[in-house]
C-alpha positions in Angstrom: 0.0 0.0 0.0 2.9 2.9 0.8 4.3 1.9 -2.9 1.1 2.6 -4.4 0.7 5.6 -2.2 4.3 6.6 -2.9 3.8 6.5 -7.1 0.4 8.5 -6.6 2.7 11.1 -4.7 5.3 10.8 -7.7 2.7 11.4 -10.4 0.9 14.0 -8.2 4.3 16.0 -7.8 5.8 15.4 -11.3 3.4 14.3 -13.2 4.4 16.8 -16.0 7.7 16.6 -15.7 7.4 13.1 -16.1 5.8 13.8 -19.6 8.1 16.3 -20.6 11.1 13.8 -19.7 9.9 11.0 -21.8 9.1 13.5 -25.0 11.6 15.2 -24.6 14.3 12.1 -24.4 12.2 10.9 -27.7 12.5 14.3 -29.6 16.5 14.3 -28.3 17.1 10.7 -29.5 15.5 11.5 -33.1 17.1 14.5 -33.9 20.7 14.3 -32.6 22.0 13.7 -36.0 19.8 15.7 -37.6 20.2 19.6 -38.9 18.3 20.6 -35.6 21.2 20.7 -33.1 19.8 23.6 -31.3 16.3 21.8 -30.9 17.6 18.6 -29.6 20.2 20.2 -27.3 17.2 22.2 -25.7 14.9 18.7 -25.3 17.9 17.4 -24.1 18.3 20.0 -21.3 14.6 20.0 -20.1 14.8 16.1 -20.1 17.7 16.2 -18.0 15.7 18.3 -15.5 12.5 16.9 -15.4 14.4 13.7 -14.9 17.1 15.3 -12.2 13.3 16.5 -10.1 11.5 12.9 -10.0 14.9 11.6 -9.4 15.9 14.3 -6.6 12.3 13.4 -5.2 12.5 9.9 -5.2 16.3 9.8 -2.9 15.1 12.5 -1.2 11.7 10.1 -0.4 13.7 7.4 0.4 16.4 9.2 2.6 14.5 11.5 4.4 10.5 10.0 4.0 7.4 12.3 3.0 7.7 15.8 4.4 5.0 17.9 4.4 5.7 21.4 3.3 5.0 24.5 6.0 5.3 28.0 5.1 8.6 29.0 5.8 10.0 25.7 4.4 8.2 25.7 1.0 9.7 29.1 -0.1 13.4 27.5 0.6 12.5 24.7 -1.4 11.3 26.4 -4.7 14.1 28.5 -4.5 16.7 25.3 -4.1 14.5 24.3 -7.4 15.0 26.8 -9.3 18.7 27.2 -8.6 18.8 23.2 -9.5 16.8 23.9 -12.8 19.6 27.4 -13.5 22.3 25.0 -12.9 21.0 22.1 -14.8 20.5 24.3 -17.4 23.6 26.8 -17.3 26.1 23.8 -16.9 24.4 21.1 -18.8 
């Protein structure tokens, strides 16, 4: 039952970037020897961090359990986030 509640959390959370990893990887894959460079470096980037957040939630599930979110501590998360997504992105 907590696997089953743990994927319904997964899907809940990341449910779109679940989506955008899996078309994203495709459209990467079927254009990275095509004339599109630009277009399959981008879909490879936002892959990489829809994949890097359901994997960061996942370990983090596992390590630390579910949390759930107060005020103060929902703020610091988003902006942990967003630096992850500005790194992923500046770096990848």
């Amino acid at each position: 039952m907590q696997i089953v509640t743990f994927f319904i959390r997964v899907f809940k959370h990341y449910g779109v970037d679940i989506i955008l990893a899996v078309v994203f990887m495709y459209i990467a894959f079927a254009y990275v020897y095509e004339q599109s460079a630009l277009l399959s470096a981008i879909a490879r980037k936002v892959a990489l961090a829809s994949a890097g957040l359901v994997y960061y939630y996942i370990t983090r599930v596992f390590k630390v359990g579910f949390i759930e979110w107060e005020d103060p501590y929902d703020k610091i998360y988003s902006i942990v986030l967003l630096l992850y997504i500005g790194l992923v992105f500046a770096l990848g």
